[in-house]
C-alpha positions as MATLAB code, in Angstrom:
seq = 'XXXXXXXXXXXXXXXXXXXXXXXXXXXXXXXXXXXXXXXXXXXXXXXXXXXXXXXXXXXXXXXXXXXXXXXXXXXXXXXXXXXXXXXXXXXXXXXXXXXXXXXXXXXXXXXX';
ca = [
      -7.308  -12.240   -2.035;
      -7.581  -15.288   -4.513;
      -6.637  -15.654   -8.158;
      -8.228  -18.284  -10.278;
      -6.882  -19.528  -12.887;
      -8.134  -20.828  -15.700;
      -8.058  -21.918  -19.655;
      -5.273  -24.495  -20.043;
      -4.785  -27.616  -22.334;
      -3.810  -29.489  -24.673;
      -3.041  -27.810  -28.159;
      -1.385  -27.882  -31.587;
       1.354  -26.182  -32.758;
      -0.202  -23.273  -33.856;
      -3.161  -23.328  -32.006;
      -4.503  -20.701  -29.398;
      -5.524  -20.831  -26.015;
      -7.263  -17.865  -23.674;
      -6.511  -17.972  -20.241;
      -8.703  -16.339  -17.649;
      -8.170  -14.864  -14.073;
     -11.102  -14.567  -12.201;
     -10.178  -12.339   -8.986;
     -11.849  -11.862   -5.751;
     -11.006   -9.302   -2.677;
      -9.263   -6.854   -5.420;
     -10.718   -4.940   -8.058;
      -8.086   -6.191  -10.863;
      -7.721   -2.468  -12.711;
      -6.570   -1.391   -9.339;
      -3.357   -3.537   -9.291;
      -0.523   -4.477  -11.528;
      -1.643   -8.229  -12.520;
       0.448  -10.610  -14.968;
       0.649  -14.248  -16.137;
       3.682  -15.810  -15.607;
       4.813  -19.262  -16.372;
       7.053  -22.007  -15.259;
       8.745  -25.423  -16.886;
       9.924  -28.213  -13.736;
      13.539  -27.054  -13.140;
      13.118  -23.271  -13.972;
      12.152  -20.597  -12.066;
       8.852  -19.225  -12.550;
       9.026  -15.737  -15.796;
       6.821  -12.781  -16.536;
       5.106  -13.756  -19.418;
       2.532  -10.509  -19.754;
       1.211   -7.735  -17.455;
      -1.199   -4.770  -17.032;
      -0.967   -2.225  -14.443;
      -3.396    0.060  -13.196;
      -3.008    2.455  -15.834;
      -3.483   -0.116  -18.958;
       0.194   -0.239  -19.957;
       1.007   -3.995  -20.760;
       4.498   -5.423  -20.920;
       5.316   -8.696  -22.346;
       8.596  -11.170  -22.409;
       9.946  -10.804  -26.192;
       9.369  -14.238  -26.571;
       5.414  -13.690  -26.617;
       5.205  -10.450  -28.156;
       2.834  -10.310  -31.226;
       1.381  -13.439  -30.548;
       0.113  -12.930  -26.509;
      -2.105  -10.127  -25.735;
      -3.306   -9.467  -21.343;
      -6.690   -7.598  -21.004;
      -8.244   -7.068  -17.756;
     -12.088   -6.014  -17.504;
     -13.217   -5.108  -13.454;
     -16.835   -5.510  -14.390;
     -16.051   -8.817  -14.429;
     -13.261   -8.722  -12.079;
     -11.175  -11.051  -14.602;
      -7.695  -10.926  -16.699;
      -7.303  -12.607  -19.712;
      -4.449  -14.328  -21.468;
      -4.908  -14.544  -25.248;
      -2.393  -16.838  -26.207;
      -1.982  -17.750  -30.152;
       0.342  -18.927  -32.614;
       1.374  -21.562  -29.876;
       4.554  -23.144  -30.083;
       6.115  -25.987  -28.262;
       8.298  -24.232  -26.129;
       5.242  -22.146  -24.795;
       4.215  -25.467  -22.764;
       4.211  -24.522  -18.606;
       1.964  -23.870  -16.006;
       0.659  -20.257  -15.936;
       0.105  -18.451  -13.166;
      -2.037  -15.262  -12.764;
      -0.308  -12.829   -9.985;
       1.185   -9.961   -8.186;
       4.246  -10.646   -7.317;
       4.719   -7.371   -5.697;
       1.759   -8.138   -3.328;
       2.716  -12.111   -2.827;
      -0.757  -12.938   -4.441;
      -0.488  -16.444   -6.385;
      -3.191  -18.341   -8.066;
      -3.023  -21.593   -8.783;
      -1.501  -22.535  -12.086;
      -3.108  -24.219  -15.335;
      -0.918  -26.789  -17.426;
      -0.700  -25.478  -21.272;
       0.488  -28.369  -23.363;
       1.811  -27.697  -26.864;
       2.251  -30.368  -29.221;
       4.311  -30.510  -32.277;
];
């Protein structure tokens, strides 16, 4: 199984960013995926998920202004990230923690 990650930079305050997961050796809508993030120091969060069934969960700190979509055609998750703020800056990380799958992260960077 491998998770791509991709979609980070450099942004405003403000700003939005979409994050993609591009997934090969699963069929994504047949697993719980998420994005999770992590700051040096801190151990990695749940930012957003989707399970099998289409029911997403999101940290209260992103609700409203993150939205996770998942399309298997495609085989890719999405991260729409908007209304960026400062504190939003980490490396994301599509996975399933459940099944130990990792992808490798991508750096968002908000500025203020």
């Amino acid at each position: 199984v491998q998770l791509q990650a991709s979609g980070g930079g450099l942004v405003q305050t403000g700003g939005s960013l979409r994050l993609s997961c591009v997934a090969s050796g699963i069929i994504v809508s047949s697993y719980t995926l998420g994005w999770y993030r992590q700051v040096p120091g801190k151990q990695r969060e749940l930012v957003a998920s989707l399970t099998p069934e289409g029911i997403e969960t999101y940290d209260v700190s992103v609700k409203g202004r993150f939205s996770i979509s998942g399309d298997s055609s495609v085989n890719t998750v999405w991260l729409q990230m908007t209304s960026l703020q400062p504190e939003d800056t980490a490396a994301y990380y599509c996975g399933a923690p459940d099944m130990n799958w990792w992808g490798k992260g991508t750096q968002v960077t908000v500025s203020s």
